[in-house]
C-alpha positions as CSV (number, residue, x, y, z in Angstrom):
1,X,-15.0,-1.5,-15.5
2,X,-17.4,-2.1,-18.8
3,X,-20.5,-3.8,-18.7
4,X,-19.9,-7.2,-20.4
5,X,-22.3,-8.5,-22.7
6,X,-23.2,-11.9,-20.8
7,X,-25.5,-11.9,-17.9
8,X,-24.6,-9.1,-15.4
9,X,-23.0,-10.0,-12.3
10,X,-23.0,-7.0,-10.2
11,X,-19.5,-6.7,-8.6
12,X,-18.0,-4.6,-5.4
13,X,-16.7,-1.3,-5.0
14,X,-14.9,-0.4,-2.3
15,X,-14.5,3.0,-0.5
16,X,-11.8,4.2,2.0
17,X,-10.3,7.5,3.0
18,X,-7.0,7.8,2.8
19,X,-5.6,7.4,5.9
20,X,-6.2,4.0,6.0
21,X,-3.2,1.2,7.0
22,X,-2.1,0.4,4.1
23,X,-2.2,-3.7,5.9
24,X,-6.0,-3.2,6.1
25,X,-6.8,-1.9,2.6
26,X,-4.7,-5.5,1.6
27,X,-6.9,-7.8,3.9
28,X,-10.2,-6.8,2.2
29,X,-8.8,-7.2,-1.0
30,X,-7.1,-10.4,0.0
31,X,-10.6,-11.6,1.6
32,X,-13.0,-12.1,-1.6
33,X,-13.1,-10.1,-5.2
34,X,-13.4,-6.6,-5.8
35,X,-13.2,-4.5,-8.6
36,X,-12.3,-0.9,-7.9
37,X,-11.0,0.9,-4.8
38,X,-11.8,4.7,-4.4
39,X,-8.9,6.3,-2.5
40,X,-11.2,9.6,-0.5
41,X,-10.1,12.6,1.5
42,X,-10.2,12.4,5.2
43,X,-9.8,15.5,7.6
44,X,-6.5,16.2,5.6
45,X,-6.1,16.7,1.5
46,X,-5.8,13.9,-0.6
47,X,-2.5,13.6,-1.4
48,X,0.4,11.5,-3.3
49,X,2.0,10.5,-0.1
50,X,-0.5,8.7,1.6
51,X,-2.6,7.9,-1.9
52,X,0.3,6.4,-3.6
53,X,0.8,2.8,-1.6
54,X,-3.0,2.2,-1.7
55,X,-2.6,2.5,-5.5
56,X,0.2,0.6,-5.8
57,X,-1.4,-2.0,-3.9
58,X,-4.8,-2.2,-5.8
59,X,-3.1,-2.6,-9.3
60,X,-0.4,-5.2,-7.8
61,X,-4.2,-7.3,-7.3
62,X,-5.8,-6.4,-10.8
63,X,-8.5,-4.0,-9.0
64,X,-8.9,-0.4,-10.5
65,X,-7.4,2.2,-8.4
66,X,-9.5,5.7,-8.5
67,X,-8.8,9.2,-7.1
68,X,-11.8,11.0,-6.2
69,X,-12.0,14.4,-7.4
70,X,-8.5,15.1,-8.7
71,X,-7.9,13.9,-12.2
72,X,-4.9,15.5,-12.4
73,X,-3.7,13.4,-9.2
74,X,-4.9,10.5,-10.6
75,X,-2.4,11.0,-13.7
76,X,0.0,11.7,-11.2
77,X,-0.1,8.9,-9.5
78,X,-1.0,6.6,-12.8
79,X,-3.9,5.4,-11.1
80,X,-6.6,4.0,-13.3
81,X,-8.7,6.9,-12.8
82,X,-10.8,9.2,-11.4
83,X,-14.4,9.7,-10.0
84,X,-16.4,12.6,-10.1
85,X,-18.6,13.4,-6.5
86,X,-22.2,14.3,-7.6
87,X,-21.7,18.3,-7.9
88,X,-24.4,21.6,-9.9
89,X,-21.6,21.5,-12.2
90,X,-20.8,17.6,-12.9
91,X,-20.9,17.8,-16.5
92,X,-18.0,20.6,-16.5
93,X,-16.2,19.0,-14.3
94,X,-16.7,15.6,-16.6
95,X,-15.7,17.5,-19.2
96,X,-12.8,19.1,-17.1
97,X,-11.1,15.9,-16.2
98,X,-11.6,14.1,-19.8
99,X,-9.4,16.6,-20.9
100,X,-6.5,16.1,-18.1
101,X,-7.0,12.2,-18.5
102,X,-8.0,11.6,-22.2
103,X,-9.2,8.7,-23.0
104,X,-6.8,6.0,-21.3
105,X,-8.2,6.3,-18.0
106,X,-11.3,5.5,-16.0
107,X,-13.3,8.7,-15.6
108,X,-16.9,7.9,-13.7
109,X,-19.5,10.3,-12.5
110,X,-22.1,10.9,-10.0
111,X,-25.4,12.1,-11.3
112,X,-26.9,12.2,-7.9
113,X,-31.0,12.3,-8.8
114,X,-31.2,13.6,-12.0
115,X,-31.7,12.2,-15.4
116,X,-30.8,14.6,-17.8
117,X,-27.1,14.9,-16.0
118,X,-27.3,10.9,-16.0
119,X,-28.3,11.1,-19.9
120,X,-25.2,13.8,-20.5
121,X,-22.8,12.0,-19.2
122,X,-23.6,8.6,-21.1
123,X,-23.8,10.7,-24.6
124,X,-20.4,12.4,-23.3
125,X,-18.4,9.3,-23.1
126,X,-18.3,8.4,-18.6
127,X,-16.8,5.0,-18.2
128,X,-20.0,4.8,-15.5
129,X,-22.8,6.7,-14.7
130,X,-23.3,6.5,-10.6
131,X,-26.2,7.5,-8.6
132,X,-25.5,8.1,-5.0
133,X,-27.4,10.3,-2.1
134,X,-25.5,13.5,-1.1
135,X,-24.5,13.9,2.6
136,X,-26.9,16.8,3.0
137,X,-30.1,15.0,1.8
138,X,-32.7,14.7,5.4
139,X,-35.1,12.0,3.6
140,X,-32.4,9.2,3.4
141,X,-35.6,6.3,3.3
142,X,-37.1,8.4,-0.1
143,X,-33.5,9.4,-1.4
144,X,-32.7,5.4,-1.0
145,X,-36.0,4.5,-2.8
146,X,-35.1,7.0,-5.5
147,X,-31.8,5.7,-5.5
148,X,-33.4,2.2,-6.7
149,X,-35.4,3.6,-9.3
150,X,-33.1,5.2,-10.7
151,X,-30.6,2.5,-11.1
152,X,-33.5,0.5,-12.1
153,X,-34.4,2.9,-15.0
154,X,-30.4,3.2,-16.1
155,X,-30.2,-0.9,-16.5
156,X,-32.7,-1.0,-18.7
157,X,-31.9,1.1,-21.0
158,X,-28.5,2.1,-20.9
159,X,-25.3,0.7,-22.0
160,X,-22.7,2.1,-19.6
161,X,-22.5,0.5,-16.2
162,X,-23.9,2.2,-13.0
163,X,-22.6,2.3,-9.5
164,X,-24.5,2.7,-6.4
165,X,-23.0,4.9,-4.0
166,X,-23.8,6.0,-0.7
167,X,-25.6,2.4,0.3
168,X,-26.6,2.2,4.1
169,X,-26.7,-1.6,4.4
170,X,-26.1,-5.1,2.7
171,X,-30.1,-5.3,2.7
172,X,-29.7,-2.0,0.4
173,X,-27.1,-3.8,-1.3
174,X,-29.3,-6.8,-2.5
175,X,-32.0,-4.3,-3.3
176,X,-29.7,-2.7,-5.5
177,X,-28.5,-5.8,-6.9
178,X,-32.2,-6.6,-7.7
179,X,-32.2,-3.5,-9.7
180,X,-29.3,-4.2,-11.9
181,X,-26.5,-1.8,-10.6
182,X,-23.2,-3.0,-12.2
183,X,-21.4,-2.2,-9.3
184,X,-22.4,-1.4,-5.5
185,X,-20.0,1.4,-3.7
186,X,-19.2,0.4,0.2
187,X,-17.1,1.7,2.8
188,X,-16.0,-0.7,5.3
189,X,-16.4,-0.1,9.3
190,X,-14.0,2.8,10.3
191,X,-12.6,1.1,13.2
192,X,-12.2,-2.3,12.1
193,X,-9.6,-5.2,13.1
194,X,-8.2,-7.1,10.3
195,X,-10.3,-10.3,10.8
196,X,-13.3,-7.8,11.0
197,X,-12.3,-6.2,7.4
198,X,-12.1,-9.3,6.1
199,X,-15.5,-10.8,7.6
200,X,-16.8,-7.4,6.4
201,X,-15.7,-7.9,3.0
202,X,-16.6,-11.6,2.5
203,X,-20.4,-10.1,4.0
204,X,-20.3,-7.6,1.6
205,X,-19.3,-9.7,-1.6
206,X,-22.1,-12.4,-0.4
207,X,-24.9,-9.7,-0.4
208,X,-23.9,-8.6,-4.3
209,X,-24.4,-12.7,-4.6
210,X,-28.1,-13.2,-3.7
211,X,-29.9,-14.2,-6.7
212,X,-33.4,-13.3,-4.4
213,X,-35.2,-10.4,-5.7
214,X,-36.0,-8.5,-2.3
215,X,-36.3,-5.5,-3.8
C-alpha cells in the first residue's frame, strides 16, 4: 500500500462490517479495482469466524486484507494487517500493535485532526497516515473541510501515503482526490443487492478517476 514514485493515482479502500455475505464482499471486488478491504465490527465482536472467509477472499484477488483494531487477530488470521481507529492514545496503540505485527505487516493509523499525531506516526514507521472524522464530531461540513486540508497539507510534504476515511459522498471523494489522498476509505450501501454493489463500486472507482479539480 506504498506510495509509488510515478504520478499518484489515488486508489479505493473499501469498508464493511463483518457480517457481510461473504457473495457480496466478492461482487465489489469482482466489479472494478480495489486495493484494501477493512474487515469492521458490527453489533457483535470481530471475530475469526466470520473475519476469516472475507480474508481469504481479499488475498485470493491481490487486495490487502486489514483487521481493524486487533493486531493480534490480524496475525491470527494472517491478514495483511491492521488499522488503528483515530483514538487519545493512537501513538501507544501504534506502538502496541508494531510490536505484535513487526514489521511484515501493514499497520495504518488514524490521526483524526491533529498534526503532531500525523507527524509521530510518519517518524514512527505507519505504512499510512489516515485522517478521518470521528462519529461524535456535530460540525461534519467543517470537520470535512478540515479533512481536505489536512490531506492536502500531508501530500505535499510527506512520504507515506494517506487515506481518507469517513467520506460522505463521491463528490467528497473527488474533492479528496483533488487533494492528493493516496487512498479514499468507502463503505458500500448496507442493504445492497448484488448488481447494486457492483454499480456502487464501479461509481465509486469512477469518482477516484476524475482528473477535474472540484475541490
Amino acid at each position: 500500500m506504498g506510495r509509488t514514485s510515478e504520478a499518484r493515482q489515488t486508489r479505493l479502500y473499501v469498508v464493511v462490517q463483518a457480517g457481510i455475505a461473504p457473495a457480496s464482499v466478492e461482487t465489489m471486488l469482482a466489479a472494478a479495482g480495489v486495493a484494501a478491504l477493512l474487515i469492521t465490527r458490527d453489533d457483535s465482536p470481530l471475530d475469526a469466524a466470520r473475519a476469516k472467509p472475507l480474508v481469504d477472499m481479499a488475498q485470493a484477488r491481490g487486495v490487502a486484507a486489514l483487521i481493524e483494531g486487533d493486531a493480534a487477530l490480524a496475525r491470527t488470521l494472517r491478514a495483511d494487517g491492521v488499522h488503528l481507529p483515530w483514538s487519545k492514545d493512537i501513538i501507544a496503540r501504534y506502538g502496541a500493535a508494531r510490536e505484535i505485527l513487526g514489521g511484515r505487516f501493514i499497520v495504518g493509523a488514524d490521526a483524526g485532526r491533529l498534526r503532531d499525531d500525523a507527524m509521530t506516526l510518519g517518524e514512527l514507521g505507519a505504512d499510512y497516515v489516515a485522517f478521518g472524522i470521528p462519529a461524535h464530531v456535530e460540525d461534519r461540513d467543517t470537520a470535512r473541510a478540515r479533512q481536505l486540508e489536512l490531506v492536502a497539507w500531508w501530500a505535499k510534504i510527506f512520504e507515506p501515503p494517506c487515506v481518507a476515511f469517513d467520506v460522505g459522498t463521491f463528490d467528497d471523494t473527488a474533492r479528496l482526490v483533488a487533494a492528493g489522498a493516496d487512498f479514499v476509505a468507502l463503505e458500500p450501501p448496507a442493504t445492497s443487492t448484488a448488481a447494486e454493489l457492483a454499480r456502487w463500486t464501479k461509481e465509486a472507482a469512477h469518482a477516484l478517476a476524475a482528473e477535474e479539480d472540484v475541490a
